[in-house]
N, C-alpha and C positions, 0 to 999 in steps of 0.2 A: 466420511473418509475413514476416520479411524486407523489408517495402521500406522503398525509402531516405527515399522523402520522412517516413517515421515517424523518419526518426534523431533521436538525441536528440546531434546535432553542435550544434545552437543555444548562442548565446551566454545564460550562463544571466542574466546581470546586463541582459542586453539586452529579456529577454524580462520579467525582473520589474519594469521598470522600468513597465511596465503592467500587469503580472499582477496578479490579486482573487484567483485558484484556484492554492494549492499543495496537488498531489494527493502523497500520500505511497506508494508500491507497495513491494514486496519480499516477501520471507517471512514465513509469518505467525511470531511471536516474536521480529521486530525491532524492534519499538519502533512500530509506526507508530501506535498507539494512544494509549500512554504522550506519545512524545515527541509528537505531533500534539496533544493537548490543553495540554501547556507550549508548545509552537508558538503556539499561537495565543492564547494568554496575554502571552505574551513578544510580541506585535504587535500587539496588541491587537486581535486578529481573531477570527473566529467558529469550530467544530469539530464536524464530520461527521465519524461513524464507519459509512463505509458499511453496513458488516454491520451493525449498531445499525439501522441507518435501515429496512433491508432486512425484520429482524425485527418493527418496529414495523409498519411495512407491510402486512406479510404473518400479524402476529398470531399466529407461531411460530418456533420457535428455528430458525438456520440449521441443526444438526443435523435437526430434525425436518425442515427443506425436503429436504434431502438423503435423506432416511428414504423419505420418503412420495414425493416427485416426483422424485426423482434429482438431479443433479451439472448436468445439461443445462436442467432448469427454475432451477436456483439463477442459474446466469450471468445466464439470459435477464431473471432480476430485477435483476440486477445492472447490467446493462445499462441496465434502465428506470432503475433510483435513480440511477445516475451520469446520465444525460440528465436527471432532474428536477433534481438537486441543483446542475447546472453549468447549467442554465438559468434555476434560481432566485436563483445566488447575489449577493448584495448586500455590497458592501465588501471586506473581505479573509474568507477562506475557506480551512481547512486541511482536506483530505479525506482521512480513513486509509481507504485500498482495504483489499478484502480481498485475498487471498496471490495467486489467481488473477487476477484483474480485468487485470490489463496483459499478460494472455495473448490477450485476443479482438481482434484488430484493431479493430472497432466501436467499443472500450475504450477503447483509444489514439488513434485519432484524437481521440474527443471530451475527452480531459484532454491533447494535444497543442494544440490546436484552443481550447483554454477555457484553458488555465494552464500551470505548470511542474510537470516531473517529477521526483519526488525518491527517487533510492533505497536506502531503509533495508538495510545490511548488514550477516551476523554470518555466523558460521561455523554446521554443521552442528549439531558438537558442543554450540556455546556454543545454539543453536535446540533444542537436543534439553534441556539441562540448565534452561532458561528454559521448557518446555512440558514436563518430565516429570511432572508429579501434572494437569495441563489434560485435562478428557475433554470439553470441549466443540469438538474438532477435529475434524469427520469424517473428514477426512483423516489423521490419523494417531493409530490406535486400536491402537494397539503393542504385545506384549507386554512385550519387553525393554527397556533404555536400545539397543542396538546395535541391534535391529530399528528403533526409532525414528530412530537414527541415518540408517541403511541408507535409510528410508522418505527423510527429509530428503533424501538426498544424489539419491537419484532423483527427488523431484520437482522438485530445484534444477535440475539437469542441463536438464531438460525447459525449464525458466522463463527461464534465466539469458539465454540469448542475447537474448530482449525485456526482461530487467530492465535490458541494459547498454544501453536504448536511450536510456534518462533521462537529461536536462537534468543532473541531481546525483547522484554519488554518495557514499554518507558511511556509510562503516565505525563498527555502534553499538557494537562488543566491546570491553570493555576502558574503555569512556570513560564519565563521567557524564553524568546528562541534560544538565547545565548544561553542560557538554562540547558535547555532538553539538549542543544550541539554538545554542550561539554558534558553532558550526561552520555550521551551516545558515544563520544570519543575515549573517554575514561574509560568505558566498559568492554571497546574494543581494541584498545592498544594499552600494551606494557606502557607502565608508566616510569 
């Protein structure tokens, strides 16, 4: 991707001061699920879990999209639910992306363009021990804990330079939810 007008240099308090859409991105196993529904609890706003929306939609598991139509039909859906769900939204609105989603430029405009970006982080290892018994990943179908590892660290490699494009970032290792919620809220509202 690389361009600049996608940076995520914005002032983050600037931008939520009218923001409805906090879209939440990172890897999958960071929280964006978890903390995205106390998110929006704690603001008393509303909660999209895009994969969730996408599966409803489409009437099969994000695995089985991946099965039967590939990696290339899943985005393109992904693409549509993020355009419905940021043109529908009403009030405050918290969106857990999937892991890819802030990979497609298409992507990022419209959750640049609609709200603020927030990015969930953990390390490999802490991603590898939080998703070892999960087999609803297509992407990472592992044998070992280190192949898993291994898997993680190269598709981070890949991601990372558009994850650090985000308005926020907020490391979830080591912290409690109530931790990273009032980390996230501090950093987007006057206090």
């Amino acid at each position: 991707m690389g361009n600049t007008e996608l940076s995520g240099n914005r002032n983050i308090r600037n931008i939520c001061n009218d923001c409805k859409i906090y879209y939440l991105v990172g890897m999958m196993g960071t929280g964006k699920t978890t903390i995205g529904k106390q998110l929006a609890k704690h603001i008393n706003g509303a909660f999209i879990d895009l994969d969730h929306h996408i599966e409803q939609s489409a009437g099969i598991s994000i695995a089985d999209i991946f099965a039967k139509d590939g990696e290339a039909k899943f985005r393109e859906l992904e693409t549509d639910a993020l355009k419905q769900v940021s043109s529908e939204a009403e009030g405050c609105l918290i969106v857990a992306t999937g892991g890819g989603a802030f990979q497609k430029e298409e992507n990022c405009r419209i959750m640049f363009g609609t709200g603020a970006v927030i990015w969930l982080i953990a390390s490999p290892i802490e991603i590898a021990k939080r998703l070892a018994n999960d087999t609803t990943r297509p992407l990472l179908q592992e044998n070992t804990q280190l192949e898993l590892i291994e898997r993680i660290e190269g598709i981070l490699r890949v991601r990372e330079n558009n994850y650090r494009l985000a308005d926020l970032h907020i490391m979830t290792e080591g912290k409690t939810k109530t931790e990273i919620i009032e980390e996230i809220v501090s950093s987007i509202y006057f206090q």
